[in-house]
C-alpha positions in Angstrom: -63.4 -29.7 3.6 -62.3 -30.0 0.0 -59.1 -31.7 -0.4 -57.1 -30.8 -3.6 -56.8 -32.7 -6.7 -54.1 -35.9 -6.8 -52.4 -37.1 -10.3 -51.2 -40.5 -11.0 -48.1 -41.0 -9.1 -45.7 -40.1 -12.1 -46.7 -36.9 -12.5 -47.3 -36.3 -8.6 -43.2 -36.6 -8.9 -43.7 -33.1 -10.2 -44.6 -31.5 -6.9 -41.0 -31.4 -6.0 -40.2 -29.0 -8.4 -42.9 -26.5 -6.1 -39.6 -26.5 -3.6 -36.8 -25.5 -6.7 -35.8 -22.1 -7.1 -33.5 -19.5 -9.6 -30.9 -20.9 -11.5 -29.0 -17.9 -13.0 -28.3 -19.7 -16.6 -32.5 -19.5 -17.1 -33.6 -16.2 -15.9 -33.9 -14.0 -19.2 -33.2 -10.9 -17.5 -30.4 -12.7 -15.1 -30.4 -12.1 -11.4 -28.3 -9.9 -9.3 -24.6 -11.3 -8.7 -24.1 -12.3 -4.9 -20.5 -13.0 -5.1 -20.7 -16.3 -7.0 -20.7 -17.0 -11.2 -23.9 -15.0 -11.7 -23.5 -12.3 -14.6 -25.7 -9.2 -14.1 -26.8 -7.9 -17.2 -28.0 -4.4 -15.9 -30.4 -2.2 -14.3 -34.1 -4.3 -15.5 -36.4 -1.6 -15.3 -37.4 1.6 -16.9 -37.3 5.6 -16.2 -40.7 5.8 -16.2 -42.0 6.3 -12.6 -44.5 3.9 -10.5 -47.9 4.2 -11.3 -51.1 2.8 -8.9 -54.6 2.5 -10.2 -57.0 2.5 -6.6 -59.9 1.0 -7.8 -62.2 1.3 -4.7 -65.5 0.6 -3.6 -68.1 2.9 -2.8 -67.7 2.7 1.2 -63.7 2.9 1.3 -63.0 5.7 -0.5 -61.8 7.4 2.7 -59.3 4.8 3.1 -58.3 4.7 -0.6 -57.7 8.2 -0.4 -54.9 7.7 2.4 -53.3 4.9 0.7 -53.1 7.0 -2.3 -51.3 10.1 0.0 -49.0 7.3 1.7 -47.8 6.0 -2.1 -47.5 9.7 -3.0 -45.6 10.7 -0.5 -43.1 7.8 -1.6 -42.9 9.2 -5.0 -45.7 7.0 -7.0 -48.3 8.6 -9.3 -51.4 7.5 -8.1 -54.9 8.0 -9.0 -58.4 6.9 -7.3 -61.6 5.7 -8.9 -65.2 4.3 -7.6 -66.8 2.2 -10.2 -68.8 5.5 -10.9 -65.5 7.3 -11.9 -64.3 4.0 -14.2 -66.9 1.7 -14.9 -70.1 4.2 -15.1 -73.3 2.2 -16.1 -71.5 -1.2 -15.5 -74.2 -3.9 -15.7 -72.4 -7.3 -16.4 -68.9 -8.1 -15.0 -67.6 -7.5 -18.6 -68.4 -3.7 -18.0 -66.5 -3.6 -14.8 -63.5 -5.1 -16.3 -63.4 -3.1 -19.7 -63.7 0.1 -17.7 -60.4 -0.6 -15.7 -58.5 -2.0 -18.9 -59.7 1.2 -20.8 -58.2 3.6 -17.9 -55.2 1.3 -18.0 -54.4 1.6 -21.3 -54.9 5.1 -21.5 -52.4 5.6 -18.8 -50.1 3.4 -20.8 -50.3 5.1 -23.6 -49.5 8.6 -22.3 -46.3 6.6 -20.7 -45.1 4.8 -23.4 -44.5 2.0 -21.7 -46.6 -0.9 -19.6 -44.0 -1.1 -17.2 -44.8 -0.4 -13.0 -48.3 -0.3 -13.8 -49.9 -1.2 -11.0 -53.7 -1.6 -9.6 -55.0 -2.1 -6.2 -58.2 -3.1 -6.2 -59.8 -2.1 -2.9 -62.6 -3.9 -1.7 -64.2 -7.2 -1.0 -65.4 -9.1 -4.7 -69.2 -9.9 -4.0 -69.4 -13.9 -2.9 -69.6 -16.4 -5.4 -69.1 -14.1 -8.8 -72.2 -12.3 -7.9 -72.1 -8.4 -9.2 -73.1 -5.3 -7.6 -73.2 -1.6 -7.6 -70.4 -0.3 -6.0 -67.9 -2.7 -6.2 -65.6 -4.6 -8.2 -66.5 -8.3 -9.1 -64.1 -11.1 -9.6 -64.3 -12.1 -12.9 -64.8 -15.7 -14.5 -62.4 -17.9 -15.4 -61.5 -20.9 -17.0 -60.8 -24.3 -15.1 -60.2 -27.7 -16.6 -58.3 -29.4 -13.8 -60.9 -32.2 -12.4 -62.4 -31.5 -9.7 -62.8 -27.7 -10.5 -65.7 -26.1 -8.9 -65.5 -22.1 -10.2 -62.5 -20.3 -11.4 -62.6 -16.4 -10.6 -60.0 -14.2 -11.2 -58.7 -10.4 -10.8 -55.7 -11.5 -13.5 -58.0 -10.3 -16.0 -58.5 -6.8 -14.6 -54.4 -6.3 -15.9 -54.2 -8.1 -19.4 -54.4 -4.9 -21.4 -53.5 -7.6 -24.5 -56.1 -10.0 -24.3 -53.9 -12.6 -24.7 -53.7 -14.2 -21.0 -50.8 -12.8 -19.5 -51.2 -9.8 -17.6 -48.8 -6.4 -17.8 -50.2 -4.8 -14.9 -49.3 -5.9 -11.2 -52.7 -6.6 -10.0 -53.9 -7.2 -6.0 -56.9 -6.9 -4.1 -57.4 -6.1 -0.4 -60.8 -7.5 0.3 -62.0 -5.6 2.9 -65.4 -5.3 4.0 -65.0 -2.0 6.5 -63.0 1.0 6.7 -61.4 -0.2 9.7 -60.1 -4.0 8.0 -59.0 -1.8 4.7 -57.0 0.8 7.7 -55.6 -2.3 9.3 -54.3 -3.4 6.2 -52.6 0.0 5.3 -50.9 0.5 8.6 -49.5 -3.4 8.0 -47.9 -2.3 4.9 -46.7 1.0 6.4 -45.5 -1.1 9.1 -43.5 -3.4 6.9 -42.0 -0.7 4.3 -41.1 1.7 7.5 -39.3 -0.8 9.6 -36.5 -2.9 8.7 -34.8 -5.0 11.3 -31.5 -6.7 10.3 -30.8 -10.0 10.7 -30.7 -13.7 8.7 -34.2 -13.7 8.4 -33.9 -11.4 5.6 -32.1 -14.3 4.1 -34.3 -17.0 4.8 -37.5 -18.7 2.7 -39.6 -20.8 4.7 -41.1 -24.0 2.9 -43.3 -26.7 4.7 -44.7 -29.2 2.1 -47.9 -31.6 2.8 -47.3 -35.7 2.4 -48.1 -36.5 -0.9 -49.7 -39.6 0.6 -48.6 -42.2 -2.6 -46.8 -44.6 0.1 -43.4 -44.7 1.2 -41.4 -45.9 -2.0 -43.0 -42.6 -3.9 -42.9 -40.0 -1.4 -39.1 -41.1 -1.1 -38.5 -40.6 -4.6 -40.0 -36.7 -4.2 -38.0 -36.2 -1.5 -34.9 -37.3 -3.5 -36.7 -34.9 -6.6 -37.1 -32.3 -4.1 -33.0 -32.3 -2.8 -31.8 -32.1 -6.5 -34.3 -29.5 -6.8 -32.8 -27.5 -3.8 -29.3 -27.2 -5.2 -30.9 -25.1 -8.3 -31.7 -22.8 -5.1 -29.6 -19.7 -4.8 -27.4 -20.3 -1.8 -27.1 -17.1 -0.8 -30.5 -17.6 0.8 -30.9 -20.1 3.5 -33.6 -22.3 3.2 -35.5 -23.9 5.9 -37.6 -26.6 5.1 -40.6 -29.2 7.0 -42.1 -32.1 5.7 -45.1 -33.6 7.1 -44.2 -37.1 6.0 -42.7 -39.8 8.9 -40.7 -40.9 6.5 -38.6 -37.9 6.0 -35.2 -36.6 8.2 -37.2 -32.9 7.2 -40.4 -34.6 9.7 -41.6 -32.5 12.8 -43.6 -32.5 16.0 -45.7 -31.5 16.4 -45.6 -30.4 12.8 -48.1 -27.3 13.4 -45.8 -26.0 15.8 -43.1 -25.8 13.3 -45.3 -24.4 10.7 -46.1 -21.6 12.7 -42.2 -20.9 13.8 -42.0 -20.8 9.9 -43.7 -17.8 9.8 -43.7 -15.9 13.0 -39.2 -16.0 13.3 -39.4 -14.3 10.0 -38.6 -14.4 6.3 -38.4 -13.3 2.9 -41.0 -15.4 1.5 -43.2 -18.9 3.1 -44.2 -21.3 0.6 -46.5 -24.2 1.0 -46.9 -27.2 -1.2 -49.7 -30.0 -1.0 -53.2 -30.6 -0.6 -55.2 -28.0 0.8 -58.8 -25.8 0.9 -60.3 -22.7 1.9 -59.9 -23.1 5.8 -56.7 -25.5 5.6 -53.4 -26.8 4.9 -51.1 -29.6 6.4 -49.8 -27.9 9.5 -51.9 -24.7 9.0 -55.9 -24.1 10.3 -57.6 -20.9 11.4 -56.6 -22.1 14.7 -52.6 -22.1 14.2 -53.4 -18.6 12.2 -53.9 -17.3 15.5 -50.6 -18.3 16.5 -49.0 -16.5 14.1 -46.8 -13.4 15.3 -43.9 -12.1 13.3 -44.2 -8.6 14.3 -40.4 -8.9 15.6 -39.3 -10.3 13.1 -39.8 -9.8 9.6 -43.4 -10.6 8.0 -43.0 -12.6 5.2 -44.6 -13.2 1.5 -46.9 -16.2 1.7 -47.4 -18.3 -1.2 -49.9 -21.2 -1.2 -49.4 -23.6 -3.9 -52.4 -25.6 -3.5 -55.8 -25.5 -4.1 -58.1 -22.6 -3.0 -56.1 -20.9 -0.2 -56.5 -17.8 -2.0 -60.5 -18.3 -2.7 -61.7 -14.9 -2.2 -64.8 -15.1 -3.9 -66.1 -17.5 -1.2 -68.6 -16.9 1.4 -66.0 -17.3 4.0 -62.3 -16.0 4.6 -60.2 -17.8 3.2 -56.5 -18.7 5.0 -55.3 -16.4 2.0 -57.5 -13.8 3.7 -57.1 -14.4 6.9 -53.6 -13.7 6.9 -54.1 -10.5 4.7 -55.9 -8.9 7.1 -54.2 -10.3 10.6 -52.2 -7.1 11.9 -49.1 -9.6 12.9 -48.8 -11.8 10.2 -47.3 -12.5 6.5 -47.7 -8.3 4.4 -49.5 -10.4 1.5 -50.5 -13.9 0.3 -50.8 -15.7 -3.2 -53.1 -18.4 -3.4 -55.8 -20.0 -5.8 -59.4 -19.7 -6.1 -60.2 -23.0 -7.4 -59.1 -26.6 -7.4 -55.7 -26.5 -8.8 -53.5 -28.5 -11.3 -50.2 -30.6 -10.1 -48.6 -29.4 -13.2 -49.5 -26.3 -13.0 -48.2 -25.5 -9.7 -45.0 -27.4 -10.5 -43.9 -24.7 -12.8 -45.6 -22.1 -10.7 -43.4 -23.1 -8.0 -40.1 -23.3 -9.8 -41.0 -19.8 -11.0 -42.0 -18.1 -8.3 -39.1 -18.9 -6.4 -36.4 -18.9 -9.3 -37.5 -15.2 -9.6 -38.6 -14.4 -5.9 -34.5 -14.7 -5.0 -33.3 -13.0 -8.3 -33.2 -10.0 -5.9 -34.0 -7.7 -9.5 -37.7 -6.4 -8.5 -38.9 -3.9 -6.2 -42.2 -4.8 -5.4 -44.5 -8.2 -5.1 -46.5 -7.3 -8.2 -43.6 -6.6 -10.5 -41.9 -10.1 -9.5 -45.6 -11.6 -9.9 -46.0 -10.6 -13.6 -42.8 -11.6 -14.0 -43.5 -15.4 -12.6 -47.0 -14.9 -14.5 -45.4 -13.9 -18.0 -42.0 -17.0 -17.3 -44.9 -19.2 -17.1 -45.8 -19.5 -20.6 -42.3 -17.6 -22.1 -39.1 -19.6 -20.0 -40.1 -22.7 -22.5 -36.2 -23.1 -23.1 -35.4 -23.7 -19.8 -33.8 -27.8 -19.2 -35.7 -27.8 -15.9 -39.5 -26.7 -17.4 -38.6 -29.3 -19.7 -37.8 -32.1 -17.6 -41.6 -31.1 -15.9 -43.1 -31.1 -19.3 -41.6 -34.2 -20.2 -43.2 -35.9 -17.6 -46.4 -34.5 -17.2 -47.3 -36.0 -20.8 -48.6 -39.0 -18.8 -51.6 -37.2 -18.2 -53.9 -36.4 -20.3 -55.0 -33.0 -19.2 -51.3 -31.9 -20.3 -49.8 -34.5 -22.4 -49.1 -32.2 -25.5 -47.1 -28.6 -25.4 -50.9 -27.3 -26.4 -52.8 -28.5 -23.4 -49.7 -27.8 -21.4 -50.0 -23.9 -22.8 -53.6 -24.1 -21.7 -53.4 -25.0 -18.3 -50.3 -22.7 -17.5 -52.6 -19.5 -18.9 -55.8 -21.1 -16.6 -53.7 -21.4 -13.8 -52.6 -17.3 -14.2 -55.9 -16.6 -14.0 -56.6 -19.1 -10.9 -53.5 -17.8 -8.8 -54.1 -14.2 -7.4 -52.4 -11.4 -4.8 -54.2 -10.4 -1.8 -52.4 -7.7 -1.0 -50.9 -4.2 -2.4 -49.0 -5.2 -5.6 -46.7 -2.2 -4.8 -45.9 -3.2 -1.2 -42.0 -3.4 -1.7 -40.5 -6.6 -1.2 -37.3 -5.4 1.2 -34.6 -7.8 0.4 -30.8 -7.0 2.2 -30.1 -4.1 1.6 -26.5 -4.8 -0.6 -24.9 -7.4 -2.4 -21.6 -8.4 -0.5 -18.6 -9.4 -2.7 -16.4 -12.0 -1.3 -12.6 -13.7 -2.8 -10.5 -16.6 -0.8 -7.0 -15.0 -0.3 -5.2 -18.2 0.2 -6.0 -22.0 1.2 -8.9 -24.3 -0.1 -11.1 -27.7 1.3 -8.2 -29.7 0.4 -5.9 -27.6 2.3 -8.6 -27.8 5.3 -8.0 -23.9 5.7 -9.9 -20.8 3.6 -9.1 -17.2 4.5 -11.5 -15.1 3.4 -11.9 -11.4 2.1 -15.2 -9.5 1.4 -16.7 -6.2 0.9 -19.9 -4.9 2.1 -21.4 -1.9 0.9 -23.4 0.1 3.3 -21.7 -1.3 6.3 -19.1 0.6 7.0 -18.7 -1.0 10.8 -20.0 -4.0 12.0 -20.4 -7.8 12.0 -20.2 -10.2 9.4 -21.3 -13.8 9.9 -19.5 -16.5 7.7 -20.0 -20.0 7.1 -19.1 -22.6 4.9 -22.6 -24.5 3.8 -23.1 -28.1 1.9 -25.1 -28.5 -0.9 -29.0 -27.9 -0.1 -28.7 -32.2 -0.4 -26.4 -32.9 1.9 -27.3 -34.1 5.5 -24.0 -34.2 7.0 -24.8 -34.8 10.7 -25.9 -38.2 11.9 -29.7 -38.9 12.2 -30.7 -40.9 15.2 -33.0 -43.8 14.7 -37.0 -43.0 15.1 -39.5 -46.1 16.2 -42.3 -45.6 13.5 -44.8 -47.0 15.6 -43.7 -45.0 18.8 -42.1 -41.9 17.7 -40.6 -39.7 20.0 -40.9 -36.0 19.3 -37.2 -34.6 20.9 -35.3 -37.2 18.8 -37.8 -36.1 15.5 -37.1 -32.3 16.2 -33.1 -33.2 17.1 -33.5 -35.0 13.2 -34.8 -31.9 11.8 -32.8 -29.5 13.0 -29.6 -32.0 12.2 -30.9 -32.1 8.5 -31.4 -28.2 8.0 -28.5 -27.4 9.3 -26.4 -26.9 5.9 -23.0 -25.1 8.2 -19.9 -27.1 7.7 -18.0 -24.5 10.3 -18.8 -20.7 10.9 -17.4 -17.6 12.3 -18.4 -14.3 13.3 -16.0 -11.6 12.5 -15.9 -7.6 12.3 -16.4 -5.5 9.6 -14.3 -2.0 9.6 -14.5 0.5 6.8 -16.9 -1.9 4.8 -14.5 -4.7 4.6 -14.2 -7.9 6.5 -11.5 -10.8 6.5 -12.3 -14.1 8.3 -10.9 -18.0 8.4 -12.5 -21.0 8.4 -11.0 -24.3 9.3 -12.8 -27.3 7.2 -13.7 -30.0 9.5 -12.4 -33.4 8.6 -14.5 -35.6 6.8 -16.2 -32.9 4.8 -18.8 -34.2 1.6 -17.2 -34.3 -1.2 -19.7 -31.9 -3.9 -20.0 -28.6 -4.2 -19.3 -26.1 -0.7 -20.4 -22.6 -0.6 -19.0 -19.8 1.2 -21.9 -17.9 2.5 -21.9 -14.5 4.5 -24.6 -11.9 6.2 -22.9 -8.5 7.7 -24.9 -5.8 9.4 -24.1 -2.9 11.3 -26.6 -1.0 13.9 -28.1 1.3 11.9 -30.2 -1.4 9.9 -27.8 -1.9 6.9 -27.0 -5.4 5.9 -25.6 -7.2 2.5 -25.3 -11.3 1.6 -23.4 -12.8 -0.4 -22.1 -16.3 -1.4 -19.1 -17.6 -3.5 -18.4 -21.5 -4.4 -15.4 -22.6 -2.2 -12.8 -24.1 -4.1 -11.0 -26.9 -3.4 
């Protein structure tokens, strides 16, 4: 089992940024106002219409054929190709990859634009770079983060430029057989088809590996990690587990927790720490198994360690595995290689400073825009406060080598999974304003609209900082610990609600009031609601409580 690579303990500080998410001020096209002080700046996309590049394998071009009628039927142009239709006489994995970029760009062209350009490629890349008739080969890449043992990469199959960054959403479904490319399919027709309200479709799911630097460092990332968490869009909920003893965010058994993570549903799961093809802290093949969100909401997975997306391996990796299980997360992002603490710091912040911008339509599209932030948000106070400490190392000590690793590390990170699959977010945006009263006062009334639901609930609460654990802990024997009063910790810690109420929504407008309990932190409250009706509509929103 190959463990990932560790930094000196400075720059290890930097895998708390892998929990941070979206600040409004630093997202260049600006996310979509939930009630709060966002500004929208407009519709980001363009009136030319989805297209999808199938790039199939000889043996599946039954099933490429039926995804193509499913993503016409939605309103996509689509086309399908063999290697023999786009690649013809391919020979070296250079071939292969020039023969999709030339079709690509022709379809560009014609368009005018590079925007919703997407390509599935369908098919499992032959082990270990290898290439072969027939199907498409993962294509070398560059690695210099210690330990690195083979960089391959699909990343390259949509950088119509050359210059690194990729302007097509690229993904692969690696399947061997008909019947695992069918299964596949039939999950992502499952997903688009059925949408299920409830605050799930609210929630990211985060469990982080201990860092394993001893107690005095670990607590600083978890302190790193909390300041990161109020960058986080609190119109989400975020529920978080730490496999460290140390931490109020500790569980056991922690696997069981990791598993609840994804199988009661959410947007997105994210893990941070150590990991390998057939493991993470808290995830095995075994607890794989487990997994069963099919009542629920199937989340995006994103593995932010090293090689949980190796696809290229002669195994499956956890990536994989949970590509192709029928109840588990629609899609999963992982690397291929060894990868770089700095590197999946700002990966991290990205990905979910972008994920909960609630602007993109599909996985790919929100992908090349994490992908392109990575080496263009260079402005942003936080990315600098990463850079600024990652100079202690000398892999990235200069804005050059920084640059270098950040454009590797697009090429390590790759989709298994349909770039197009949609991503589903609540359906509306709910507005909200307090009509009289404030925390001082101890009393907020509360008006909101909620577009779509004409009639039924909305839940309301008033929410701490992501920070704040308002609740008493109880004390836990190190030596001795006893699992009920670890869990009874855990849940006191995630549990951001201040008070809450559940009221009705009539002719798409709802009016609630919360009494603030005494004693009440002093920083920054957030009014935070979720309304649905029974006809699957639902809207959040979240507005700062004033005092």
């Amino acid at each position: 089992m190959r463990a990932g690579y560790r930094l000196v303990p400075l720059v290890a500080m930097l895998t708390a940024c892998e929990w941070l998410a979206q600040d409004s001020d630093t997202d260049p096209t600006g996310p979509a106002d939930l009630g709060g002080d966002q500004e929208d700046s407009g519709d980001p996309g363009t009136e030319a219409g989805p297209y999808l590049l199938i790039a199939t394998q000889d043996d599946l071009r039954s099933a490429a054929l039926e995804w193509q009628a499913y993503r016409q039927d939605q309103g996509m142009e689509v086309e399908v190709g063999t290697v023999e239709d786009l690649a013809p006489g391919a020979v070296q994995a250079s071939d292969w990859r020039d023969g999709l970029l030339r079709r690509l760009r022709e379809v560009r062209d014609r368009r005018g634009t590079d925007d919703r350009l997407f390509l599935l490629i369908l098919g499992d890349a032959p082990s270990g770079g290898r290439v072969e008739g027939g199907r498409w080969p993962a294509q070398r890449c560059t690695n210099s983060t210690p330990g690195a043992t083979g960089c391959w990469t699909d990343n390259r199959y949509g950088d119509l430029d050359g210059d690194g960054v990729p302007e097509v959403a690229v993904g692969r479904v690696p399947a061997r057989t008909l019947e695992e490319a069918r299964q596949v399919l039939r999950k992502v027709q499952a997903f688009e088809g059925t949408y299920r309200t409830g605050l799930f479709n609210r929630r990211l799911g985060l469990y982080v590996g201990e860092a394993g630097f001893g107690e005095a460092i670990d607590s600083l990332l978890e302190l790193a990690m909390m300041e990161g968490l109020k960058r986080v869009e609190h119109a989400f909920d975020i529920l978080g587990a730490w496999d460290n003893p140390n931490s109020a965010y500790w569980y056991l058994p922690f696997t069981e927790k990791v598993v609840d993570l994804f199988s009661d549903g959410a947007l997105a799961t994210v893990y941070i720490g150590h990991g390998s093809e057939e493991w993470t802290q808290g995830l095995t093949a075994q607890e794989v198994s487990a997994i069963d969100c099919s009542g629920t909401r199937c989340p995006f997975s994103f593995f932010l360690a090293c090689y949980a997306g190796n696809y290229v391996g002669s195994a499956d990796s956890l990536g994989e595995r949970l590509a192709f299980k029928e109840d588990g997360p629609v899609a999963a992002f992982g690397a291929t290689d060894v990868s770089h603490p700095y590197g999946n710091a700002v990966l991290a912040y990205e990905t979910q400073r972008l994920v909960l911008a609630m602007r993109y339509e599909t996985i790919g599209e929100v992908l090349v825009a994490i992908k392109k932030a990575l080496v263009a948000n260079l402005d942003d106070e936080f990315r600098q406060f990463i850079d600024g400490g990652a100079t202690v190392d000398p892999s990235c000590d200069t804005p050059a080598r920084q640059q270098r690793l950040l454009l590797e590390h697009m090429d390590l990170y790759n989709l298994l999974g349909d770039p197009a699959t949609r991503l589903q977010y609540p359906r509306a945006v709910a507005s909200m304003t307090v009509v009289s009263g404030g925390v001082r006062s101890g009393h907020l009334e509360v008006r909101g609209e909620v577009p779509g639901v004409g009639s039924g609930q909305a839940y309301l609460t008033l929410e701490t900082e992501r920070d704040e654990i308002w609740r008493p802990l109880l004390k836990v024997d190190p030596d001795h610990p006893d699992p009920a009063t670890v869990q009874a910790n855990w849940a006191a810690a995630n549990n951001k609600v201040l008070v809450d109420s559940t009221v009705p929504v009539a002719d798409g407008v709802f009016t609630g009031a919360l009494a603030v309990p005494e004693g009440a932190p002093g920083g920054d409250l957030y009014l935070k609601v979720y309304a649905w009706d029974d006809q699957g509509h639902d809207a959040i929103g979240v507005l700062d409580a004033p005092r």
